[in-house]
C-alpha positions as protocol buffer text, in pm:
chain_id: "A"
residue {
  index: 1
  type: UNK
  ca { x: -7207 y: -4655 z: 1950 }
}
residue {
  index: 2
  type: UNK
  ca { x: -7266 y: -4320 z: 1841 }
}
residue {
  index: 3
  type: UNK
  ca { x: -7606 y: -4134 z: 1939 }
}
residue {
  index: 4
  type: UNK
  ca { x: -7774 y: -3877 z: 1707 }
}
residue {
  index: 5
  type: UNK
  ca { x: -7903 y: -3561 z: 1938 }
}
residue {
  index: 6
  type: UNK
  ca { x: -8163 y: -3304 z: 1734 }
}
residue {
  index: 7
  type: UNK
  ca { x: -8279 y: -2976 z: 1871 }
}
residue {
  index: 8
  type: UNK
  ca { x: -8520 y: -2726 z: 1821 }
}
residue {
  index: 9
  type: UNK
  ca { x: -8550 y: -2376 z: 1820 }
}
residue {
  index: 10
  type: UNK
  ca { x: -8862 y: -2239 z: 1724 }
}
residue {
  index: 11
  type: UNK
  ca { x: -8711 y: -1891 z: 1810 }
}
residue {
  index: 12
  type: UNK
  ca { x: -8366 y: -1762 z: 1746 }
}
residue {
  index: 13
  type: UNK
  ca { x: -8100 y: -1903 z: 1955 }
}
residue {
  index: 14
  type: UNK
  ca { x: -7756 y: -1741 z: 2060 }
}
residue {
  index: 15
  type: UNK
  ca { x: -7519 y: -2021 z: 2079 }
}
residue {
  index: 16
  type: UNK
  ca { x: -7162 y: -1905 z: 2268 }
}
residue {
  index: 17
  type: UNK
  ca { x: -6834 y: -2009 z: 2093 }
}
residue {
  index: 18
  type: UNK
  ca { x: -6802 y: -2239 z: 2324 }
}
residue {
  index: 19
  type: UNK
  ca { x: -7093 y: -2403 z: 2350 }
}
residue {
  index: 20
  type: UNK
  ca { x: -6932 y: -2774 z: 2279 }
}
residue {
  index: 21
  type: UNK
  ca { x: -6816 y: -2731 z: 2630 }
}
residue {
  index: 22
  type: UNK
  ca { x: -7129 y: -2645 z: 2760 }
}
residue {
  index: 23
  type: UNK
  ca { x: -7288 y: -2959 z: 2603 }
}
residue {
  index: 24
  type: UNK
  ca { x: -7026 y: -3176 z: 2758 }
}
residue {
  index: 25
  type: UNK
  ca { x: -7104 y: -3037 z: 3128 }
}
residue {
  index: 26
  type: UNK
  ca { x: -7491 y: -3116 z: 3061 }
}
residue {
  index: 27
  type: UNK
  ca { x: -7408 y: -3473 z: 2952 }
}
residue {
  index: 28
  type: UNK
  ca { x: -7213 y: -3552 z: 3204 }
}
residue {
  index: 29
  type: UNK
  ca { x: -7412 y: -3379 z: 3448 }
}
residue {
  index: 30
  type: UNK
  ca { x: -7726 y: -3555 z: 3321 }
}
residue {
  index: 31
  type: UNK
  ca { x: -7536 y: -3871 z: 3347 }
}
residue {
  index: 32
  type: UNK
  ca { x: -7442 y: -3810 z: 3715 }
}
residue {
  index: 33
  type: UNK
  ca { x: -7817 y: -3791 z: 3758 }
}
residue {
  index: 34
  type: UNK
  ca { x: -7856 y: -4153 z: 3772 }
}
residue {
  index: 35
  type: UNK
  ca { x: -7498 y: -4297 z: 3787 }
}
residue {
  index: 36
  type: UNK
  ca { x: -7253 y: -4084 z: 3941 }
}
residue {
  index: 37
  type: UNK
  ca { x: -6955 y: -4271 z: 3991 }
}
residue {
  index: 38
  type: UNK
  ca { x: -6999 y: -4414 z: 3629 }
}
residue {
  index: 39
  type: UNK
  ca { x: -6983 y: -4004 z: 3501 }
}
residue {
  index: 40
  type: UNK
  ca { x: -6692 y: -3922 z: 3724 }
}
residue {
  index: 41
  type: UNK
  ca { x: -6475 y: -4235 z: 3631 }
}
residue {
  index: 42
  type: UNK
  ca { x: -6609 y: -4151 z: 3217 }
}
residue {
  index: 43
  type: UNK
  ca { x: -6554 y: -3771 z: 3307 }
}
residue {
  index: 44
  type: UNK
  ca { x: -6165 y: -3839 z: 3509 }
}
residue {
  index: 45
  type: UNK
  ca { x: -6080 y: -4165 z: 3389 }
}
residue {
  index: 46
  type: UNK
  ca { x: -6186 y: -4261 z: 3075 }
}
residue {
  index: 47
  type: UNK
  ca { x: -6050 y: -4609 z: 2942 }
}
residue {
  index: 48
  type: UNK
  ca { x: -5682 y: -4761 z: 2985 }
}
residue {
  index: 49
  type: UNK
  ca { x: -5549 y: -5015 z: 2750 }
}
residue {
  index: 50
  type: UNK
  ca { x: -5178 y: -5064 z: 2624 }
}
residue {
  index: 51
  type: UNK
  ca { x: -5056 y: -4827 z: 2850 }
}
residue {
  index: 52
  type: UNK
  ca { x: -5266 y: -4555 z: 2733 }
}
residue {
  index: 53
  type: UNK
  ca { x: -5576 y: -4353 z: 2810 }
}
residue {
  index: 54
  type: UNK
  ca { x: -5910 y: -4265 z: 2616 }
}
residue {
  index: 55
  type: UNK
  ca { x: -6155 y: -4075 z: 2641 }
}
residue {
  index: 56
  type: UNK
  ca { x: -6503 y: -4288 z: 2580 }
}
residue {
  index: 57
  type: UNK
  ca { x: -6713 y: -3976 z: 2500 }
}
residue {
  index: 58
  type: UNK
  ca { x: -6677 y: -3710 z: 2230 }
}
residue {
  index: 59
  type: UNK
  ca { x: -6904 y: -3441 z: 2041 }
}
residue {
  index: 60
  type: UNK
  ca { x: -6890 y: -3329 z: 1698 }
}
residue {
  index: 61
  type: UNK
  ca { x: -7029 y: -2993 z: 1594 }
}
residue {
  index: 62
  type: UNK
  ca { x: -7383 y: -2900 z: 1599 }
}
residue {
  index: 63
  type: UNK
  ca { x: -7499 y: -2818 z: 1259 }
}
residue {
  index: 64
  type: UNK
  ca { x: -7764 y: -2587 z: 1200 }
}
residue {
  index: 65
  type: UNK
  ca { x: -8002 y: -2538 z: 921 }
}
residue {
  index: 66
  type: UNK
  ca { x: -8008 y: -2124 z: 906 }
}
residue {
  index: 67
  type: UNK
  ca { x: -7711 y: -1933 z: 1101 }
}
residue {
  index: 68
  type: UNK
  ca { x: -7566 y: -1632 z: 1111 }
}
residue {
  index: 69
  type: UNK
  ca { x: -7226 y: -1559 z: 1282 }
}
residue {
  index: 70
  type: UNK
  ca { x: -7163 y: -1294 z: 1520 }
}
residue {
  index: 71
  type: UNK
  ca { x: -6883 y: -1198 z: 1752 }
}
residue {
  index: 72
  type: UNK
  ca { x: -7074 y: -1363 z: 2041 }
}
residue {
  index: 73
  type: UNK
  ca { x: -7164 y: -1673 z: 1915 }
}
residue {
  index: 74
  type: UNK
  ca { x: -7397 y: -1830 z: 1655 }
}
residue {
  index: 75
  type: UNK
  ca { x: -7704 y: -1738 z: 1609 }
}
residue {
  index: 76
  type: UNK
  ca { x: -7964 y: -1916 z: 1508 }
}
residue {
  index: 77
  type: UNK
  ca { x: -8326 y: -2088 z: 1464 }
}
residue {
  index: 78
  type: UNK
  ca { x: -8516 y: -2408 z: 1338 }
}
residue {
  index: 79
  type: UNK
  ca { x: -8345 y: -2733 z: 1361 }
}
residue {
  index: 80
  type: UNK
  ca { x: -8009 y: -2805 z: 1494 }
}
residue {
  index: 81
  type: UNK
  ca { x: -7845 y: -3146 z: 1436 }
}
């Protein structure tokens, strides 16, 4: 399954370098919301099968339309995808 997530900024925006991590504490963290022993087995566990592990939950980069890159971050405005 793979979910789609749009944002946006109607003022500029200072995203951190490490803002994927960010994003993956408020998704789990919105997850715990409602099930919270289904986000801390995702978050800890993940799946097994054949003796191996995976993670069920991963994030691609957030692509914006206008950007400029700075030593803090990106920043940006207007729609982020």
């Amino acid at each position: 399954m793979r979910i789609i997530v749009e944002f946006f900024a109607p003022g500029e925006v200072l995203l951190p370098w490490d803002y994927l991590d960010r994003l993956r504490g408020l998704f789990y963290h919105a997850m715990a919301w409602g099930r919270p022993k289904l986000a801390r087995d995702v978050h800890d566990e993940g799946f097994s099968g054949g003796g191996k592990r995976y993670k069920l939950v991963t994030f691609s980069l957030l692509y914006p339309e206008r950007y400029e890159l700075t030593p803090e971050g990106i920043r940006t405005r207007g729609r982020l995808r």
